[in-house]
N, C-alpha and C positions, 0 to 999 in steps of 0.2 A: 523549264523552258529550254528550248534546244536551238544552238547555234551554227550557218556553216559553216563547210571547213574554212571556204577564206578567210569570215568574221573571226574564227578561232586562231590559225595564224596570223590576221591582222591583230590580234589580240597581245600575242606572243612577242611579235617583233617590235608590239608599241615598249610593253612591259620589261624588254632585252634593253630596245632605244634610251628608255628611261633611267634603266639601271646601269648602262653604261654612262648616262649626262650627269647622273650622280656621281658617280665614281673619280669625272673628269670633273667636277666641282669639288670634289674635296681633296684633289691633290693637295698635297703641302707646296708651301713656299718654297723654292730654293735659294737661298741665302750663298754668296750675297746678292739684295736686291737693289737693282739701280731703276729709278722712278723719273721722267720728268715731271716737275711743278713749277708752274708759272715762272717760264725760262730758267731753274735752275735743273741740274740734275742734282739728284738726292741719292744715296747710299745705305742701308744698311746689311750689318753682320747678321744679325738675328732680329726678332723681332723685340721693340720698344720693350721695356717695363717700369720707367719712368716717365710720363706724360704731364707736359702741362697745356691745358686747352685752356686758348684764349679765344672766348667767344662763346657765348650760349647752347649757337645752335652746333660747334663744332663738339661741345663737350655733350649734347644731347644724343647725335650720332654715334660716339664712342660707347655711350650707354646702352643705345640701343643693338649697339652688338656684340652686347656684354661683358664690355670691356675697362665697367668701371672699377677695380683693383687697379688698372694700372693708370689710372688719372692721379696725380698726387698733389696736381694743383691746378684752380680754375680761377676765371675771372673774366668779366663784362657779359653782365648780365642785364635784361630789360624787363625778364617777368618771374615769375616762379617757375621749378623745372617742369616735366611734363609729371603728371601725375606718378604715372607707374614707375618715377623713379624716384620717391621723393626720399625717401628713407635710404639709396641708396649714394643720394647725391651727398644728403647730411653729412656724409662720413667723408667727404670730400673738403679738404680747406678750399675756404675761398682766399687769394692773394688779396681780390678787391671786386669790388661791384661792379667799378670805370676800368680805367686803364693800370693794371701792374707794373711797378718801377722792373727795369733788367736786373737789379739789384734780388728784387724778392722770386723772379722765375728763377733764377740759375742759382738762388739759393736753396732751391729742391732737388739739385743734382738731377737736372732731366735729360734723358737719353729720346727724348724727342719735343719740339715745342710746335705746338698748332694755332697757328692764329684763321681765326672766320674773317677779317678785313685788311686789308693790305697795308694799311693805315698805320697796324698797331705792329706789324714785323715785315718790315720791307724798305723800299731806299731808304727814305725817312722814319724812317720808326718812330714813334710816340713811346713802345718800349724799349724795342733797338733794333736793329738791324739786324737781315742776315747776315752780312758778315761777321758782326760782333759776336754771333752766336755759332758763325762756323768758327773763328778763331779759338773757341771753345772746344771744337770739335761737338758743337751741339744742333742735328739736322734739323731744320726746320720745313713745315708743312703750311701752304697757305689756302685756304677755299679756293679752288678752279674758281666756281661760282664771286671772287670779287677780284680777278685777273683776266681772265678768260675773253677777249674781246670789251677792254676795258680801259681805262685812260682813266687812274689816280695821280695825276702825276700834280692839277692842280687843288691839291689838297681836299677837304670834306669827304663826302660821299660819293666824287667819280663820277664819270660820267660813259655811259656804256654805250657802245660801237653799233652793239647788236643785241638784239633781245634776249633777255636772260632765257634758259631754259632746265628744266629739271635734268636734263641729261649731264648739267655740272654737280647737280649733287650726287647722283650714281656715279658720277668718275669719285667724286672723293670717296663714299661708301666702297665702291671697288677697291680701288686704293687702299683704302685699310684695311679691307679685307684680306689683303696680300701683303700689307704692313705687319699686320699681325700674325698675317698666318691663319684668317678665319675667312677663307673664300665664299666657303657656304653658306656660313650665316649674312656677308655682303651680298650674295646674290640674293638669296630669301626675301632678304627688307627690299629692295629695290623691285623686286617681284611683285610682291606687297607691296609697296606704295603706288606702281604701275595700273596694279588692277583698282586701287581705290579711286584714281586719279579718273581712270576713264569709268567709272561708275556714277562720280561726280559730273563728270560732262554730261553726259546722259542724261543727267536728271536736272540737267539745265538747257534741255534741248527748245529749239524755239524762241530763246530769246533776241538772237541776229534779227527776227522778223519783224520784231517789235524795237527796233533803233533803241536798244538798252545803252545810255550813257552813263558813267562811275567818276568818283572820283575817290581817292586813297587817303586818308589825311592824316598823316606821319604823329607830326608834333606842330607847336609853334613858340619861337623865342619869348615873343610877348602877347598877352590880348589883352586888348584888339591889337590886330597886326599882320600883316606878311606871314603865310606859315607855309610847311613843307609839305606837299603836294606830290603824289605819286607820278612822276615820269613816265614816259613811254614804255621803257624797254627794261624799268627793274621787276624783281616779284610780284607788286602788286600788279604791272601793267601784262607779266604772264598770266595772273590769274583771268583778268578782263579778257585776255586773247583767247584761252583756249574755253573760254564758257561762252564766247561771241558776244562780250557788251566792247563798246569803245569807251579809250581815256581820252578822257573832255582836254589835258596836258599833253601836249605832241613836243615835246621836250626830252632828250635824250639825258641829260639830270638825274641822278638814282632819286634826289627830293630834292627840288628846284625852290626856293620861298617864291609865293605866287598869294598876289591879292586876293582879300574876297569879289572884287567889283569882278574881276577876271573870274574867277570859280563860279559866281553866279551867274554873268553872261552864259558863261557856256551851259547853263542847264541841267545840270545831271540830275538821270533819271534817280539813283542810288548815290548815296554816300557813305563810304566807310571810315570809322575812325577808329583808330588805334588807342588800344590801355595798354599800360605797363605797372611795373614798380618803379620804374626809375623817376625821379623828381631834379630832373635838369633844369628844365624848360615851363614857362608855367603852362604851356599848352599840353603838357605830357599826359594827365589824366582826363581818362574819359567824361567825367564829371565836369572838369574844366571845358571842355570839349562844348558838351552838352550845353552845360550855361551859357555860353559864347553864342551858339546856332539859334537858342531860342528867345535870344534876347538881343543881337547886331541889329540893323535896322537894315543891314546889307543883306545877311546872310540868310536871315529869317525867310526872307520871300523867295527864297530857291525852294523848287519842287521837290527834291527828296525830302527837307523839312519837314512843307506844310503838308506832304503824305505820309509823314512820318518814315522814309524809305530811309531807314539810318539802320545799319549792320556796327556792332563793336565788336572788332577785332582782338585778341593779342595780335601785338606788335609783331612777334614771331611768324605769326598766318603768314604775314606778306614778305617776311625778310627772307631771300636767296638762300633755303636750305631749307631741311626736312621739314618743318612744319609748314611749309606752302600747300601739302596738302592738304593740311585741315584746313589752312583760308580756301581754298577751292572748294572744298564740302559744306563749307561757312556759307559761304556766300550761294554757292549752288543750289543750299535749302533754302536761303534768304531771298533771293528770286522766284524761288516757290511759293514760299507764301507770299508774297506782296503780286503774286497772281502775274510777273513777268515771265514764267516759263511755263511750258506744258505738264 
């Protein structure tokens, strides 16, 4: 098969374009590097080799850009790691399941601490502050994703400005990738997760037509009771946006407690609920979940129910970082079959 010459050098200058984008992607770091994170500046000489990740999805991340050697300690977890890293997480101490005393992080001599929620290393720290930990001379890293147009100031879960979106978890992914000194491999994964994301939409095309309504269902302190309900603008209410269903909670609330009389007024066409490991809450397992929906006298007569329109989540799916896109592709099949998308 014969090509012409312009196909031939469009060929050439594609294949030069190419080899030069690589080449400007695998520059190294130059150290030192100065970073902003949610209103701090951050510094380092070289790159980390002490890590302690506080947070599931922040220690998932690091894994997956194969960076778990220099994890030396993790902690607050909700479910098991992602598969492809189970064997390599093992080798990882865990500090704790919940929250790590300051006492147990900075007794691993870490030369960088990451927390996923603001909660856990920020003004008020639950495990300390940044200051405490600069007075160490110890940098600290918080998820863009739970700062970023955001308001923790009145304790819980926060309440967000503006709708979460995936372009906070490619800043932290970049970020590390220039933290570490592994630019290539951060751009790759965010490449890959781009192209899944919008394969995912696609295959959820048509359901705006048909007024798909969701709702999220975190956990619940007690049942029966009051439980935590996906808000407008956190993960779960990105995933409803970019697949075109609406949340039945117009609530700015990362998880607002929200009645069933209210959840089932509003009708939703789908409901999602979240499983975990964690045993907080009695609403925390799916199981408990289930028994709740099909035995209230409230809950039961909502329409995702009695069509059985119930997706189970991990908890992860919906929470603000990398695994949002497998709840997109969760759900995006799960409107497939229950015959709401084309």
């Amino acid at each position: 098969m014969s090509i012409s010459f312009r196909a031939f050098v469009g060929l050439i200058g594609f294949a030069f374009s190419a080899a030069l984008a690589s080449a400007v992607h695998a520059e190294n770091t130059a150290y030192p590097l100065t970073l902003e994170n949610c209103g701090r500046q951050i510094t380092f000489d070289k790159a980390p080799s002490r890590v302690v990740s506080i947070g599931q999805s922040n220690t998932e991340i690091l894994l997956s850009l194969g960076l778990g050697e220099k994890i030396v300690g993790t902690a607050v977890w909700f479910s098991p790691v992602m598969k492809q890293f189970e064997a390599e997480n093992a080798k990882i101490k865990r500090l704790a399941d919940n929250d790590p005393s300051f006492e147990s992080v900075v007794g691993e001599k870490p030369d960088l601490v990451t927390a996923q929620y603001e909660w856990h290393v920020g003004r008020q720290g639950s495990v300390g502050t940044r200051d405490q930990f600069a007075d160490l001379t110890i940098p600290t890293y918080i998820a863009p994703a739970d700062c970023v147009a955001k308001d923790n100031s009145g304790g819980g879960d926060g309440i967000r400005l503006q709708m979460f979106t995936m372009d906070l978890v490619y800043q932290q992914i970049l970020d590390y990738g220039k933290i570490f000194d592994v630019q290539d491999r951060g751009e790759k994964l965010v490449t890959d997760l781009k192209q899944r994301e919008a394969a995912a939409v696609a295959k959820a095309s048509g359901i705006a037509n048909k007024k798909v309504t969701m709702a999220f269902w975190f956990s619940s302190p007690k049942l029966p009771g009051d439980s935590y309900i996906a808000g407008v603008n956190g993960g779960a209410g990105y995933i409803m946006h970019v697949l075109g269903a609406k949340d039945i909670i117009d609530l700015k609330d990362e998880w607002p407690l929200v009645s069933w009389e209210r959840v089932t007024s509003a009708k939703p066409t789908v409901l999602v609920i979240g499983e975990m490991s964690r045993r907080r809450h009695q609403g925390d397992s799916a199981e408990a979940k289930m028994n709740f929906l099909n035995t209230d006298p409230v809950a039961q007569r909502m329409e995702a129910v009695q069509k059985k329109r119930i997706v189970t989540m991990d908890v992860q799916g919906r929470d603000p970082g990398l695994r949002i896109i497998d709840g997109i592709e969760q759900v995006a099949e799960s409107l497939k079959s229950f015959g709401l998308a084309q």
